[in-house]
Backbone bond lengths (Angstrom), bond angles and torsions (degrees), N, CA, C in turn:
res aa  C-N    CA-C-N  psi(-1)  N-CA   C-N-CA  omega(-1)  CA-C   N-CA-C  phi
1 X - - - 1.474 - - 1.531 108.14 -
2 X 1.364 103.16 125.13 1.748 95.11 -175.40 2.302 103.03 -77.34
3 X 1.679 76.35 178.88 1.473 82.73 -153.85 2.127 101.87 -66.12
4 X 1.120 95.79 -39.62 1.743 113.54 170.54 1.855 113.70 -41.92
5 X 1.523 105.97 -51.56 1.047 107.37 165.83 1.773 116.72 -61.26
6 X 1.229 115.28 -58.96 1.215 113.72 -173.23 1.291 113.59 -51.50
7 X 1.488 124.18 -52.15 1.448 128.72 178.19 1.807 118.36 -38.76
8 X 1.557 96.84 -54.86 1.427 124.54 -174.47 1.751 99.86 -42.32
9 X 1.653 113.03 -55.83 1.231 120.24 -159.07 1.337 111.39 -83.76
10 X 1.495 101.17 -5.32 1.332 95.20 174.35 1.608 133.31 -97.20
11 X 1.617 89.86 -32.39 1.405 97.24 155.36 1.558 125.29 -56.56
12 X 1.075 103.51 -43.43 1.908 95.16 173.18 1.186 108.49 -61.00
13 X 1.456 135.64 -29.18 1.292 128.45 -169.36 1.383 97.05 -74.78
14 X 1.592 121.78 -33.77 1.736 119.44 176.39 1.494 103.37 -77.35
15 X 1.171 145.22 -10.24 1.575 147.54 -159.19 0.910 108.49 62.62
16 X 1.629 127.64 70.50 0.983 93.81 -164.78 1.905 71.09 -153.23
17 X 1.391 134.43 -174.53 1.725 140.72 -164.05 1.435 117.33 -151.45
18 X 1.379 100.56 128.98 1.798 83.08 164.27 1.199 136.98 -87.29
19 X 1.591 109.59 24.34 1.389 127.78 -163.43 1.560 90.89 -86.95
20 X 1.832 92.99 145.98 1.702 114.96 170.62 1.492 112.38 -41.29
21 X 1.335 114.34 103.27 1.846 122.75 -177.97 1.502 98.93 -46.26
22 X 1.299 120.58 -39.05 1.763 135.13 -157.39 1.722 104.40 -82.42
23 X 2.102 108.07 -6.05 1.776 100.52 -167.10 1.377 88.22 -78.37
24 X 1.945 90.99 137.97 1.869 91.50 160.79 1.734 112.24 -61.30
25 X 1.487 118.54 166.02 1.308 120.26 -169.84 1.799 83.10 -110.64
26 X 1.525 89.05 155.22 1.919 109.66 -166.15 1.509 72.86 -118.90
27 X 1.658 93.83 125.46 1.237 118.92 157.01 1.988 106.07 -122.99
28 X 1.638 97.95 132.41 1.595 114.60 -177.54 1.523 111.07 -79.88
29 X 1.291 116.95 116.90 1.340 121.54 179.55 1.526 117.95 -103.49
30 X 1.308 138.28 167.38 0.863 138.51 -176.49 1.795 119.27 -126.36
31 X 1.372 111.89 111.32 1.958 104.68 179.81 1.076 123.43 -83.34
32 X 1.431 115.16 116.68 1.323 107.84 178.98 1.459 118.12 -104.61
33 X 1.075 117.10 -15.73 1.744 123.57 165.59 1.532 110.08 -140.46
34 X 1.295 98.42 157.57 1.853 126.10 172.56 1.279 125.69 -75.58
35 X 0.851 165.42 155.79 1.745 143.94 126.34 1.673 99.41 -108.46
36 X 1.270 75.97 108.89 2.058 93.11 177.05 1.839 108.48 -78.31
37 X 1.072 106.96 157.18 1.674 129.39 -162.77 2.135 89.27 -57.94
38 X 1.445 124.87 -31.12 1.335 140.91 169.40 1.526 97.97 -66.70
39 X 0.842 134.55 7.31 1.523 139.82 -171.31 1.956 113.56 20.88
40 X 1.605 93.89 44.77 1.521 104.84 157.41 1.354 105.42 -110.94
41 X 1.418 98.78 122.93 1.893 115.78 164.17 1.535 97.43 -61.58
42 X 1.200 116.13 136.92 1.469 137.80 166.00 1.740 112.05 -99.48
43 X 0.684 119.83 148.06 1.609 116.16 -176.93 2.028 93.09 -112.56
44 X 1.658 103.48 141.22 1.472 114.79 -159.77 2.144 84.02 -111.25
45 X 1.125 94.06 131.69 1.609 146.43 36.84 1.211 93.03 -124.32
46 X 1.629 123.17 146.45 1.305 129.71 160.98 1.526 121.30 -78.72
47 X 1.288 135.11 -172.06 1.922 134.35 166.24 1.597 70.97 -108.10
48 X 1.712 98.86 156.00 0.977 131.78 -172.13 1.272 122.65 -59.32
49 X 1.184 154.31 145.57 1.292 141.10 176.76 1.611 132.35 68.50
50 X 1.023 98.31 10.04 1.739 115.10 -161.83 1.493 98.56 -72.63
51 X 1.547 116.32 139.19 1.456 108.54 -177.72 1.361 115.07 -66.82
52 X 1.224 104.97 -168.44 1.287 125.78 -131.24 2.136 87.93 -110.12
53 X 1.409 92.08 -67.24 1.910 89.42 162.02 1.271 138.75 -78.52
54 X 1.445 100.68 24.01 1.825 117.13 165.10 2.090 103.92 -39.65
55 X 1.202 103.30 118.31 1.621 95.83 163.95 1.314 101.60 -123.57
56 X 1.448 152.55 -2.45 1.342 155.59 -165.57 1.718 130.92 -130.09
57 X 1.228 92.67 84.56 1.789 85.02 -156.59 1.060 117.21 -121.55
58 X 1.335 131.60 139.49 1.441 159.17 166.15 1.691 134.14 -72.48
59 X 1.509 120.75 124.08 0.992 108.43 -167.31 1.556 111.57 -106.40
60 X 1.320 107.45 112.62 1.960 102.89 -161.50 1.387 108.22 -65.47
61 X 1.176 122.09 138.90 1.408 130.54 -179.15 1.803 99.68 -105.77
62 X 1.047 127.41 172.46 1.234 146.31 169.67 1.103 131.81 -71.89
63 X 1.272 115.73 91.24 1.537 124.84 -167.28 1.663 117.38 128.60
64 X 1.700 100.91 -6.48 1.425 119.22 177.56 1.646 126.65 -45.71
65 X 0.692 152.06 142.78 1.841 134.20 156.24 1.392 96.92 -128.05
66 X 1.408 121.21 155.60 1.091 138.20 172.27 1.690 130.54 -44.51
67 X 1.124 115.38 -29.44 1.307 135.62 -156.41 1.712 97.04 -101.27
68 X 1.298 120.71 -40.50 0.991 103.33 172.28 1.783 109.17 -105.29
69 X 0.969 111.62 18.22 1.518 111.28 151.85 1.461 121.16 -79.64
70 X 1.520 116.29 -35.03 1.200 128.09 -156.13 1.864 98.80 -82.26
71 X 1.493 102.49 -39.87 1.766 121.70 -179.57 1.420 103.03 -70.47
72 X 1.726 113.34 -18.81 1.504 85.25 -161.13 1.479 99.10 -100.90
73 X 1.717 107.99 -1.43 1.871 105.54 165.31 1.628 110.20 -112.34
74 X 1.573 102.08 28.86 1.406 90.69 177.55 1.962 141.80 64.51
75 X 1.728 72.52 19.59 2.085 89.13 -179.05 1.070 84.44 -98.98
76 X 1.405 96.06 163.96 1.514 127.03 136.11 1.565 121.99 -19.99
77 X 1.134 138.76 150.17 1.335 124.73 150.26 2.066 113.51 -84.78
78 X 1.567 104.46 -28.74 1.556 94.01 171.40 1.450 103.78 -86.88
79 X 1.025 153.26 -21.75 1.492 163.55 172.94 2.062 84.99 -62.24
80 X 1.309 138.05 -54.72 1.202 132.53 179.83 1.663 100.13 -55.85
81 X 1.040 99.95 -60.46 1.828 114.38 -170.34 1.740 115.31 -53.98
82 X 1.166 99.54 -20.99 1.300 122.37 175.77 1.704 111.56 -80.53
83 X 1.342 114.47 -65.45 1.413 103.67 178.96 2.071 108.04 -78.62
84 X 0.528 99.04 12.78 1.877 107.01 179.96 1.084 117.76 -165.10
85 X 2.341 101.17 61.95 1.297 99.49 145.70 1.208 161.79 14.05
86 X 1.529 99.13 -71.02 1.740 121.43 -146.19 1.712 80.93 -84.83
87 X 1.029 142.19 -46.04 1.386 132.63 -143.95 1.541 105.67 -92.50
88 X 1.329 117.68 26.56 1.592 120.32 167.69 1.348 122.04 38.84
89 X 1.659 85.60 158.57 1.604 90.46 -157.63 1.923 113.40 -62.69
90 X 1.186 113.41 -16.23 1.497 123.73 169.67 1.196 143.37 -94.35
91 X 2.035 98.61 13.24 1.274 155.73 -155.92 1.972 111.53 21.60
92 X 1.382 91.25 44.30 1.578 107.06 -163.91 1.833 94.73 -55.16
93 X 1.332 106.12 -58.04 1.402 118.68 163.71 1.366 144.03 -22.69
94 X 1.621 113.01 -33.34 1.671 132.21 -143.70 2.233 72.62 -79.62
95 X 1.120 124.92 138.13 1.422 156.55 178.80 1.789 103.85 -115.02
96 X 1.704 88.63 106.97 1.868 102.56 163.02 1.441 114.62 -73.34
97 X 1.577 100.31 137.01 1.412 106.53 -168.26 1.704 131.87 93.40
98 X 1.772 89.43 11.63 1.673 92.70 166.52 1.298 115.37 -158.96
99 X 1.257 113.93 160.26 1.157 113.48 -146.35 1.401 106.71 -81.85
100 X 1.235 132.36 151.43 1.760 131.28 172.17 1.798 104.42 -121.96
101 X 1.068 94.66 -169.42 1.523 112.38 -152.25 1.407 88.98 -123.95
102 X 1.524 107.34 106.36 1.640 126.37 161.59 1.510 131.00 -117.80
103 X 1.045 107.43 24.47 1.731 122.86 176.90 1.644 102.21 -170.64
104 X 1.225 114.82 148.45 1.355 118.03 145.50 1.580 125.69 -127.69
105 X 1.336 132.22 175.30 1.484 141.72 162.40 1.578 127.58 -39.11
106 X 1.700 92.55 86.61 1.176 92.92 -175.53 2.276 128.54 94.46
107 X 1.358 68.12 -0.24 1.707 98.04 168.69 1.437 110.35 -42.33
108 X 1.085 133.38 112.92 1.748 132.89 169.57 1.839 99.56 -135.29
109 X 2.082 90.66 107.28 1.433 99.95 154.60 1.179 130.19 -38.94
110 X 1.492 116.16 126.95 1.787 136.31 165.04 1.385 90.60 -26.37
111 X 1.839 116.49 149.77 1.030 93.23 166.61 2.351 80.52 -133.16
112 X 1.133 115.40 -178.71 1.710 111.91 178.81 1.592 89.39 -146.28
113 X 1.378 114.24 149.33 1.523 127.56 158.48 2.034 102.80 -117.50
114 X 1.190 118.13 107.74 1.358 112.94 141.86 1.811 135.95 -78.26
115 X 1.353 102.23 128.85 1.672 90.64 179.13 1.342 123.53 -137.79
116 X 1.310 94.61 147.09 1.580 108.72 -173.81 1.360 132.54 -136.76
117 X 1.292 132.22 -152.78 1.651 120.44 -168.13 1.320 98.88 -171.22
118 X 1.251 123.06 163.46 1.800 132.08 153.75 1.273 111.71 164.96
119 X 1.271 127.19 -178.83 1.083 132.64 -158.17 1.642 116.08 -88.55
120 X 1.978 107.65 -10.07 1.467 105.51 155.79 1.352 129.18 -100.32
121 X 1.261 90.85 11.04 1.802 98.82 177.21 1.604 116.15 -100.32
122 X 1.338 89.66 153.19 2.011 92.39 -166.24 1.273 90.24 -123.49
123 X 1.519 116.86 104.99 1.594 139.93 169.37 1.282 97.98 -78.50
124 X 1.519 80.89 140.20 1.891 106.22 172.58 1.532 99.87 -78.53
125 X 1.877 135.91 -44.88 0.845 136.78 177.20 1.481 122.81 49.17
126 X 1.133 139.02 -56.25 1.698 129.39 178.59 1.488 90.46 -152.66
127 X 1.528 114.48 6.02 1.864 105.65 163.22 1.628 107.70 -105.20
128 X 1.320 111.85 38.23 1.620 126.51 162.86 1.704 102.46 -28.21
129 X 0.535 112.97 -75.22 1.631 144.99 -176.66 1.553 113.29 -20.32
130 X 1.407 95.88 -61.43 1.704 126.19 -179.15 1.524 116.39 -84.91
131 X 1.795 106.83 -19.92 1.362 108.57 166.12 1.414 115.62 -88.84
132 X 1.032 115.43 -13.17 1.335 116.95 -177.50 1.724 101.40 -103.80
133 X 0.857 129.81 -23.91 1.596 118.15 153.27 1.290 124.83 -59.32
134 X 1.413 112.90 -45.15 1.637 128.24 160.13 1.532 112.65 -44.71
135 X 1.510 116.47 -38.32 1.283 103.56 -172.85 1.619 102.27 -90.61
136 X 1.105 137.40 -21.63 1.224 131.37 -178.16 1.571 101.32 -78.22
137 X 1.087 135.42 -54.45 1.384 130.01 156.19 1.880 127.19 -15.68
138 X 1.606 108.78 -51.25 0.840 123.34 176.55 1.499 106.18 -55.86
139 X 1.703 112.87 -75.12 1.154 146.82 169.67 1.396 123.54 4.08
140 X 1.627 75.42 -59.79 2.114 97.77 -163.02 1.388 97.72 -102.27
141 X 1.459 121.76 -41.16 1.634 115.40 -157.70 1.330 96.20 -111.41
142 X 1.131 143.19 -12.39 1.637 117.82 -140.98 1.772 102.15 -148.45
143 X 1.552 120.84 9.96 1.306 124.25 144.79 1.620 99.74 110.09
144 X 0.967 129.26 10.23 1.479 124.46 163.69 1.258 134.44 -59.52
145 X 1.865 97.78 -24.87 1.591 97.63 171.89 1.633 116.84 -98.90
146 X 1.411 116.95 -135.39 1.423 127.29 150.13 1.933 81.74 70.29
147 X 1.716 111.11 -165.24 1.097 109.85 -170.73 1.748 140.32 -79.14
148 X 1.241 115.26 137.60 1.304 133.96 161.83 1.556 137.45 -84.56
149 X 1.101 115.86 120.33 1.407 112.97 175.28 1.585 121.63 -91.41
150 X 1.395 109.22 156.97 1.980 108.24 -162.86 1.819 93.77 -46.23
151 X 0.822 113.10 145.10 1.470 135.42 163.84 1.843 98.34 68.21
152 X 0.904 141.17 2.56 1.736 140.77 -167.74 1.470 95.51 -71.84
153 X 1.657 113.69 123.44 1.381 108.56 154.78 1.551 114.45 -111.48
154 X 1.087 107.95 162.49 1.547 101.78 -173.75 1.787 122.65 -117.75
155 X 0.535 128.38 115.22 1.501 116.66 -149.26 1.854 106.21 -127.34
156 X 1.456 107.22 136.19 1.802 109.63 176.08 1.483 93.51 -144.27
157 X 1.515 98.75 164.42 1.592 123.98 -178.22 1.573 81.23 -130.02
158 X 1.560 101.95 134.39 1.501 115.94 160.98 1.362 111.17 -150.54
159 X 1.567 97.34 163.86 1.600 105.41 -157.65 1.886 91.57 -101.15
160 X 1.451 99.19 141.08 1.345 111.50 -178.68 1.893 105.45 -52.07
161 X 1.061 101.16 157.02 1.655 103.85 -169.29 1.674 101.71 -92.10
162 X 1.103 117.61 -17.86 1.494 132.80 -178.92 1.646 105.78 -105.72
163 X 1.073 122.21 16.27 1.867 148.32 163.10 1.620 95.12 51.23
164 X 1.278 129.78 42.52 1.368 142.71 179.31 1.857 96.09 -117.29
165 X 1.697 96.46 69.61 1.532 95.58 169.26 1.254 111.24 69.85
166 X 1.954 103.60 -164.56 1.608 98.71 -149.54 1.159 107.21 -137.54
167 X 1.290 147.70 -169.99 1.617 131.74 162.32 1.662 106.25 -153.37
168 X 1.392 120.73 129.85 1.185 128.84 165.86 1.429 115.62 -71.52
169 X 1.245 128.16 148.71 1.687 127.55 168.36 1.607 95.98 -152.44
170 X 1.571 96.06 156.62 1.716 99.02 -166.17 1.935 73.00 -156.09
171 X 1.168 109.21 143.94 1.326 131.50 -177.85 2.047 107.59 -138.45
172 X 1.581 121.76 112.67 1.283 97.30 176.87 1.630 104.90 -133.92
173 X 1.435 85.57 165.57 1.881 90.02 164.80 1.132 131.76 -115.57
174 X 1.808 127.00 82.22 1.410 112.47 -157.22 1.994 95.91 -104.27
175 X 1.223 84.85 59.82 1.543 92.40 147.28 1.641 130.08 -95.26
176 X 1.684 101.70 -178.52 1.914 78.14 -172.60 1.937 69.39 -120.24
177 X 1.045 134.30 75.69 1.264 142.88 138.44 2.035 115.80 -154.85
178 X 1.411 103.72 137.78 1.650 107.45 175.10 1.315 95.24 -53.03
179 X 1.888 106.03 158.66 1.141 110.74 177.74 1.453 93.77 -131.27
180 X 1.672 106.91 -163.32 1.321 120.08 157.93 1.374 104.85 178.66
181 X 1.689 105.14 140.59 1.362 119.47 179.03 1.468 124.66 -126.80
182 X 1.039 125.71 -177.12 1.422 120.17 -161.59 1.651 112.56 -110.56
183 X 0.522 151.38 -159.82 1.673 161.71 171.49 1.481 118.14 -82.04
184 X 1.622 104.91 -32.34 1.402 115.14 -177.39 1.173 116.56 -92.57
185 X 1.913 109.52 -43.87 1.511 112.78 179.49 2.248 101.19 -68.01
186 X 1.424 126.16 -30.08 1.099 116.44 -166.01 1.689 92.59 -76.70
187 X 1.400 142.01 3.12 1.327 131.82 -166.62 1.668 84.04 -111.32
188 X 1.361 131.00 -28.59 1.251 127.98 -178.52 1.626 117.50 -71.64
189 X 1.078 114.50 -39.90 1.191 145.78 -169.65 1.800 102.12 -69.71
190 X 0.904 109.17 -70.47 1.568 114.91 -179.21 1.850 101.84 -63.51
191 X 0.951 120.00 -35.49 1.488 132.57 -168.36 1.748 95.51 -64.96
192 X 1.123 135.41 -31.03 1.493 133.99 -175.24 1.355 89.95 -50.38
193 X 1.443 115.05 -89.36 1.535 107.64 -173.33 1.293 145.08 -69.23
194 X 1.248 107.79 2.09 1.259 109.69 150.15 1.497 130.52 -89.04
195 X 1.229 121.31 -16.10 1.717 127.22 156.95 1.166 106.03 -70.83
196 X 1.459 117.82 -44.41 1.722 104.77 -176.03 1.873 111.68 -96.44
197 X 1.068 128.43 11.76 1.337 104.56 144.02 1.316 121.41 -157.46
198 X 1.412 120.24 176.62 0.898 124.75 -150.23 1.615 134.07 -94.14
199 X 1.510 96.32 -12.28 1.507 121.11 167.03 1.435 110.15 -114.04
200 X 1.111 141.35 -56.27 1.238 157.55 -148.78 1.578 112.75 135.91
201 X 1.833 81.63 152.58 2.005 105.41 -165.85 0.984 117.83 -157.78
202 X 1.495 143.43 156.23 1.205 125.05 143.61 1.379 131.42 -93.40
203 X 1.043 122.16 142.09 1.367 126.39 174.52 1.467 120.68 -108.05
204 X 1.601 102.70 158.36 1.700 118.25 -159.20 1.395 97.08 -128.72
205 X 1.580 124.95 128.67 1.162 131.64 163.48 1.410 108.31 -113.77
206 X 1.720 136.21 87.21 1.519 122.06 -164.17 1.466 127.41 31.81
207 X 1.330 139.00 -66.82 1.280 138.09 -175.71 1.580 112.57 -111.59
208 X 1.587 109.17 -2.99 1.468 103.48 -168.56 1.761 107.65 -117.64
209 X 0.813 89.56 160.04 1.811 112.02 -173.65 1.395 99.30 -110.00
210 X 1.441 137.49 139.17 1.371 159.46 142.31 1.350 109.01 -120.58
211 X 1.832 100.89 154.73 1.106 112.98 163.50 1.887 117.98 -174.20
């Protein structure tokens, strides 16, 4: 047995090394977030390819699909497909256990006004004014906002504040998750169709129903 060996084995038998007393010791760390040059922390591991101004992110669990990821933050599903590439258009791809990209910088939901008329509908028409006081009324004081259950619409008849008639509004959530909104987003929300037309409409904000 050479003498190197013998020494070697003996020191371990004392606990003891022939390693440099002076080596720094490597300790293994683990990353769990980024801070990108946008100075948003990203949380690690990401899905592949995910942009770059992701600020809103999700951690996929097992059993996830895309579609109801996308419904349950109120995107798009191609607006999803869009910031997370990699997970294809049939989201064969989307990987449990990392995080994806469900909002970005400055992100503002699609919003649509449909409009229409007839002889059971009660147009605001040139009482713009009084319907949109009516809806802030609703909004703030009278229970239109605050919480929703999957599919709950909520619906009031109110009398113009300037006593020129009346106006129906129906607000819903046919998502397959509860929601809840605020006083400001339910005054935003109803406000689509009434800025965009001119008798009455309903309007669509991704997951929400007005009317």
């Amino acid at each position: 047995m050479k003498l190197s060996t013998f020494v070697a084995l003996f020191l371990t038998h004392a606990g003891l090394s022939l390693a440099d007393p002076g080596a720094p010791t490597l300790t293994k760390r683990t990353v769990s977030s980024v801070t990108k040059s946008n100075n948003i922390k990203t949380p690690l591991p990401i899905q592949p390819g995910m942009v770059d101004n992701c600020d809103k992110f999700y951690l996929v669990q097992k059993g996830d699909i895309c579609a109801e990821i996308a419904d349950r933050f109120a995107v798009a599903l191609d607006d999803f497909r869009k910031w997370n590439p990699s997970v294809g258009y049939t989201c064969a791809k989307l990987r449990a256990n990392t995080n994806v990209c469900v909002g970005t910088i400055g992100y503002v939901p699609p919003t649509s006004a449909t409009c229409f008329g007839g002889k059971n509908i009660k147009p605001w028409g040139k009482n713009k004014a009084d319907a949109l006081a009516a809806v802030q009324d609703w909004c703030y004081h009278k229970g239109a906002a605050k919480w929703f259950a999957i599919d709950q619409k909520k619906t009031a008849c109110f009398n113009a504040p300037s006593g020129a008639g009346k106006f129906n509004f129906s607000i819903a959530n046919p998502n397959s998750k509860a929601k809840s909104i605020t006083g400001k987003k339910c005054k935003q929300l109803l406000a689509i169709s009434l800025n965009g037309c001119e008798q009455a409409g309903q309007g669509k904000e991704q997951n929400w129903v007005m009317e």
